[in-house]
TIVO-2410 file (N, C-alpha, C; in nm, 3 decimals):
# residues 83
REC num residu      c1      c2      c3 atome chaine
REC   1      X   3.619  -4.623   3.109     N      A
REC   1      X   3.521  -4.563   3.198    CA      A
REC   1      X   3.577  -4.552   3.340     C      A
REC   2      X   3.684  -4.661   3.381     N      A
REC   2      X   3.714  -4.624   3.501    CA      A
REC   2      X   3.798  -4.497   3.539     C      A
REC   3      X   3.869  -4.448   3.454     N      A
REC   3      X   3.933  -4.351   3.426    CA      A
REC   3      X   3.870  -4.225   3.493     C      A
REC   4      X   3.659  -4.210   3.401     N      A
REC   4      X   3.600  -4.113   3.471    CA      A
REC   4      X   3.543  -4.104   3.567     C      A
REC   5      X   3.521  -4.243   3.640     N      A
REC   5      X   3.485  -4.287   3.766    CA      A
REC   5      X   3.552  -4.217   3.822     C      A
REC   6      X   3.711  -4.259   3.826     N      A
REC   6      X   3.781  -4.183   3.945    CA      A
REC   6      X   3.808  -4.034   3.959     C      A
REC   7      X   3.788  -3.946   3.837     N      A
REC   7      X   3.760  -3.824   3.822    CA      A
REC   7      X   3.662  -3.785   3.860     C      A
REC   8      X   3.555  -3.857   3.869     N      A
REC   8      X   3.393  -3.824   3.959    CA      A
REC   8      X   3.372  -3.809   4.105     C      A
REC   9      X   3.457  -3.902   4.123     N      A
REC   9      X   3.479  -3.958   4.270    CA      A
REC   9      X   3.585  -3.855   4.334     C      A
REC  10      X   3.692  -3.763   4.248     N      A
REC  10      X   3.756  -3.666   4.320    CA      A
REC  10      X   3.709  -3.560   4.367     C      A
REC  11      X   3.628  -3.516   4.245     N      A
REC  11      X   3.466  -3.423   4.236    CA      A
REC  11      X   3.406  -3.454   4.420     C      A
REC  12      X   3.348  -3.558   4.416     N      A
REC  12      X   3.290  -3.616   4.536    CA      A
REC  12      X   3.369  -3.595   4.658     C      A
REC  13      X   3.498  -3.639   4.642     N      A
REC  13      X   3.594  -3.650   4.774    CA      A
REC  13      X   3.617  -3.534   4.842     C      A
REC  14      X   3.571  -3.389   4.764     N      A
REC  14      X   3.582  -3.242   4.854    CA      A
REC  14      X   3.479  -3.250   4.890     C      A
REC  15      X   3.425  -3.256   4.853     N      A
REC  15      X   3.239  -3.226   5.012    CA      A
REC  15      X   3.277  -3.305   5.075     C      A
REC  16      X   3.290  -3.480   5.073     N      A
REC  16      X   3.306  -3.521   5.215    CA      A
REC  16      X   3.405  -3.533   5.256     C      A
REC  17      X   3.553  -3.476   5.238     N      A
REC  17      X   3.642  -3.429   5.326    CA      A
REC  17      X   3.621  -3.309   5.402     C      A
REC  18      X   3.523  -3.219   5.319     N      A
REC  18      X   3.494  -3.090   5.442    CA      A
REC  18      X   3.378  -3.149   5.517     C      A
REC  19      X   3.322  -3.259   5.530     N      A
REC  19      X   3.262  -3.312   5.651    CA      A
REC  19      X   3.324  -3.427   5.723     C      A
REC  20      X   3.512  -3.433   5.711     N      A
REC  20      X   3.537  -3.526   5.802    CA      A
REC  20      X   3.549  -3.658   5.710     C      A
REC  21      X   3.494  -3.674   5.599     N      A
REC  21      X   3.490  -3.835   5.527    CA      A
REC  21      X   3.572  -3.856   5.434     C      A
REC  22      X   3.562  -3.985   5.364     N      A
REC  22      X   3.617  -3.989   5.206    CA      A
REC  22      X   3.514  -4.106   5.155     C      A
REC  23      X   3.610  -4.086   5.095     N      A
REC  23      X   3.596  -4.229   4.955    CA      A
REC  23      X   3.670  -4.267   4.890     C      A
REC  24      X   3.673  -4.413   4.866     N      A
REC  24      X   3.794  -4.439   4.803    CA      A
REC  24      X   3.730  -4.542   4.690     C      A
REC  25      X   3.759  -4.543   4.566     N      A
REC  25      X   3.781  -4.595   4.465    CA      A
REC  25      X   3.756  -4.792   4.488     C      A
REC  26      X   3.742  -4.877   4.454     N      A
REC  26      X   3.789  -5.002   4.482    CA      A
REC  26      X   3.801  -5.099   4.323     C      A
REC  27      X   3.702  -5.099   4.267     N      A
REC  27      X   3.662  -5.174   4.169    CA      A
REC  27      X   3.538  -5.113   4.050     C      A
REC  28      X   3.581  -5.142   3.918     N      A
REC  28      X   3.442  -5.124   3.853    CA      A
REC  28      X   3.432  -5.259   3.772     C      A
REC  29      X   3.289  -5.315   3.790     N      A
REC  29      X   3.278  -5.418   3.716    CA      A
REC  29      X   3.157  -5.436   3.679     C      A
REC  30      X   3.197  -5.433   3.553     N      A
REC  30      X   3.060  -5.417   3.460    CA      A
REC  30      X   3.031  -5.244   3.503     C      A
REC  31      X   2.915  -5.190   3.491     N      A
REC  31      X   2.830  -5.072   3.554    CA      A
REC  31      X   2.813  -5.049   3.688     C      A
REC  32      X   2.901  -5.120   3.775     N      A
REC  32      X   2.868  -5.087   3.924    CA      A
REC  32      X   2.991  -5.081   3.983     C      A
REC  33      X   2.984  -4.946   4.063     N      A
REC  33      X   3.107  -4.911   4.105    CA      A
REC  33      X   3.139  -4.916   4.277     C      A
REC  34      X   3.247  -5.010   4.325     N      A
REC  34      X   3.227  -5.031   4.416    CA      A
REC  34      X   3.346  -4.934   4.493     C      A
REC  35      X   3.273  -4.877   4.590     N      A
REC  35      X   3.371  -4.780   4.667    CA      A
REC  35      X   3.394  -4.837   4.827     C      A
REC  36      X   3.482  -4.805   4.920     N      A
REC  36      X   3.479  -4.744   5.065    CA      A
REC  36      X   3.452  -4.632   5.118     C      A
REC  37      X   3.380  -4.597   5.230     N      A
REC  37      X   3.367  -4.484   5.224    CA      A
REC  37      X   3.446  -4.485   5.403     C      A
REC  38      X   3.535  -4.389   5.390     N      A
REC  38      X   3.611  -4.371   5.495    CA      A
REC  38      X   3.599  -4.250   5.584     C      A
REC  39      X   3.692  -4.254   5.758     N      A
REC  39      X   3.679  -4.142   5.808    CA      A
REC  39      X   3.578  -4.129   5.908     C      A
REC  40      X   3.492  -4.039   5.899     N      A
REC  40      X   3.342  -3.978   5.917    CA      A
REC  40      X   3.224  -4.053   5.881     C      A
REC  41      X   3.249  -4.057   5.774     N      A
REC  41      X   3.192  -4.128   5.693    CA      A
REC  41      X   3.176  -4.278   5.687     C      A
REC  42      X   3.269  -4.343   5.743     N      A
REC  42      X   3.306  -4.497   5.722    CA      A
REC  42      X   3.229  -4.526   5.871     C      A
REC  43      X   3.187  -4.495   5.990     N      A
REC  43      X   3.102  -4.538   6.082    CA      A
REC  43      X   2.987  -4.440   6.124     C      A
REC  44      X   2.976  -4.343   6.005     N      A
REC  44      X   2.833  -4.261   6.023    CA      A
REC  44      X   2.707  -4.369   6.015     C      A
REC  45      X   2.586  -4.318   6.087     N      A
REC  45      X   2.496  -4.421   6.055    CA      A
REC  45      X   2.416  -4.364   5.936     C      A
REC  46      X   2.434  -4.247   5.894     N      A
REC  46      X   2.361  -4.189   5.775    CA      A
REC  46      X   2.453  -4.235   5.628     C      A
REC  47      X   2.582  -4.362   5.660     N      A
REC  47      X   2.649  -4.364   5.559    CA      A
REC  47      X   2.585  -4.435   5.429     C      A
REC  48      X   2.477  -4.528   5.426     N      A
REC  48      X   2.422  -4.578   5.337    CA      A
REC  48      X   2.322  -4.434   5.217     C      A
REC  49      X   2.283  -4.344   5.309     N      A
REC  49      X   2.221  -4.227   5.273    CA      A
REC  49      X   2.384  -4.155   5.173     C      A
REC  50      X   2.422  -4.151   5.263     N      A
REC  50      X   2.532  -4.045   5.160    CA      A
REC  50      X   2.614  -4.117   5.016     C      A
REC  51      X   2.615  -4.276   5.096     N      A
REC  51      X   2.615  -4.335   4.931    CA      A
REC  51      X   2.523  -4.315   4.828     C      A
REC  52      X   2.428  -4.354   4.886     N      A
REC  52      X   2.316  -4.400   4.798    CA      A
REC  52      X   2.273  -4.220   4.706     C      A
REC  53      X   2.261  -4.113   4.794     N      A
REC  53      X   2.177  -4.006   4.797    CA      A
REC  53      X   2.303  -3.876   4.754     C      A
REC  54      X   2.403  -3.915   4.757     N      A
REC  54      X   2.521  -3.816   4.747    CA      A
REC  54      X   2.614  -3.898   4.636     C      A
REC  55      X   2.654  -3.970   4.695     N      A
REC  55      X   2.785  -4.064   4.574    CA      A
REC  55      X   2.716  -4.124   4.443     C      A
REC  56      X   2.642  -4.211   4.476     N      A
REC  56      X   2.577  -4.231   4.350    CA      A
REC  56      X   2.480  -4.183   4.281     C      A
REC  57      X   2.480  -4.082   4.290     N      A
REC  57      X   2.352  -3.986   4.223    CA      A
REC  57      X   2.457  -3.878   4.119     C      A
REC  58      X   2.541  -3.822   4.221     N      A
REC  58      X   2.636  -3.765   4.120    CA      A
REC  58      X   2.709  -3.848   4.035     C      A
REC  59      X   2.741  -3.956   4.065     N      A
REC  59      X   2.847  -4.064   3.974    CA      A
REC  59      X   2.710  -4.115   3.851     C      A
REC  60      X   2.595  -4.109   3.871     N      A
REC  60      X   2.501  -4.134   3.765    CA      A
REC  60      X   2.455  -3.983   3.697     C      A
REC  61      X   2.412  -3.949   3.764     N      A
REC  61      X   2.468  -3.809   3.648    CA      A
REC  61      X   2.534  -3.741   3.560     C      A
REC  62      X   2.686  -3.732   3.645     N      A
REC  62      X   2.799  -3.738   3.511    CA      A
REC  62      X   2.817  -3.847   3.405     C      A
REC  63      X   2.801  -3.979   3.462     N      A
REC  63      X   2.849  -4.088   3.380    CA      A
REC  63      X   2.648  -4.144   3.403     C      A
REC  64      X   2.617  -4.158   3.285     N      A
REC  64      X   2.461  -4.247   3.276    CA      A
REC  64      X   2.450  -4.376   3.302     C      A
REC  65      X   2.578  -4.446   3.246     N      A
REC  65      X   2.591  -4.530   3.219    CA      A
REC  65      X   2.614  -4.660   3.364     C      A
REC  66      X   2.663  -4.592   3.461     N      A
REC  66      X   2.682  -4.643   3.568    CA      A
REC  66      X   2.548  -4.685   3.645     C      A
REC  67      X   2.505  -4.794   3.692     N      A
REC  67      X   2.366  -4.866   3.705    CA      A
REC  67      X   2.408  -4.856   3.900     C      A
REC  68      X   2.483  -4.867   3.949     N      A
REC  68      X   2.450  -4.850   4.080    CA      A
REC  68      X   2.639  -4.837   4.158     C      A
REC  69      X   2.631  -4.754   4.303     N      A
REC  69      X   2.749  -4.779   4.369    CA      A
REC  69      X   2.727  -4.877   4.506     C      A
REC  70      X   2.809  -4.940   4.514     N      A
REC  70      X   2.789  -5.035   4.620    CA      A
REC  70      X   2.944  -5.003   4.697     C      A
REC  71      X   2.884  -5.027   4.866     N      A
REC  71      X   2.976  -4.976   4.992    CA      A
REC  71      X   3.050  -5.105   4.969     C      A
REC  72      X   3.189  -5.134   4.996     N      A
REC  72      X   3.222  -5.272   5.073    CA      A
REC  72      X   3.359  -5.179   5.153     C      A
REC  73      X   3.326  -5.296   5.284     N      A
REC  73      X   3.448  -5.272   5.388    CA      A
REC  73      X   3.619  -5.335   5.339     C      A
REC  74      X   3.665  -5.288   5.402     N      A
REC  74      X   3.830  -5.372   5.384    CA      A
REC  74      X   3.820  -5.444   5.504     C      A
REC  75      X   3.850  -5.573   5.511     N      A
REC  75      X   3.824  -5.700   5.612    CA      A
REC  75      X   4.010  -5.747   5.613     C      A
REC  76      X   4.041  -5.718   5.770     N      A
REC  76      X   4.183  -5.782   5.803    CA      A
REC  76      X   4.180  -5.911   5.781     C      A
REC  77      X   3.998  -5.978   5.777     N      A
REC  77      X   3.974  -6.117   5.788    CA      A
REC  77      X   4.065  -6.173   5.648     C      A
REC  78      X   3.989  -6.116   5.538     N      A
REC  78      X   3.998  -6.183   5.422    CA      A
REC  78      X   4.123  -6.095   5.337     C      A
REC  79      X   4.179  -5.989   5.352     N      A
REC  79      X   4.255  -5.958   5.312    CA      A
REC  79      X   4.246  -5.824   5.205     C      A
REC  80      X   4.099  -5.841   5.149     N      A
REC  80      X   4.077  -5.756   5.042    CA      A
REC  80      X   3.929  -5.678   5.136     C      A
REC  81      X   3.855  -5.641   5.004     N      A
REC  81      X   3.720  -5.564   4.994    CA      A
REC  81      X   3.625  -5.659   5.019     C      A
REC  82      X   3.576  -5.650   5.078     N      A
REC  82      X   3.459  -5.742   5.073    CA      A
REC  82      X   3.315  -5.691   5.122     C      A
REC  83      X   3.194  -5.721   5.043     N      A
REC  83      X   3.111  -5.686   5.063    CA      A
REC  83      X   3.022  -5.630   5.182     C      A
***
């Protein structure tokens, strides 16, 4: 399944590169797919909207099976993704 995640998510990555943003891939575990959303996008204040209302609506559409997408930042703190 992660395979079509990231094929969904390329789908996704042309609209919000023609507004300046991205997205990037991070993790799937279990049914929830956790992305960054970068750019434009990564300090918009409408960014929870374009997850919630744009990224994961299409990523549940193509794929049913996917139960939710969740934002996490990349932290210099901790090294990785983190919530």
């Amino acid at each position: 399944m992660e395979d079509k995640v990231r094929e969904v998510l390329e789908e996704v990555r042309v609209f919000l590169q023609s507004h300046g943003g991205d997205v990037e891939f991070v993790a799937l575990e279990g049914n929830v797919v956790k992305v960054t959303l970068t750019g434009a996008c990564g300090g918009c204040p409408n960014a929870a909207a374009t997850l919630k209302n744009g990224v994961e609506r299409y990523l549940k559409e193509r794929i049913p099976e996917i139960e939710e997408v969740v934002a996490v930042q990349a932290s210099s703190e901790c090294g990785e993704f983190c919530s």
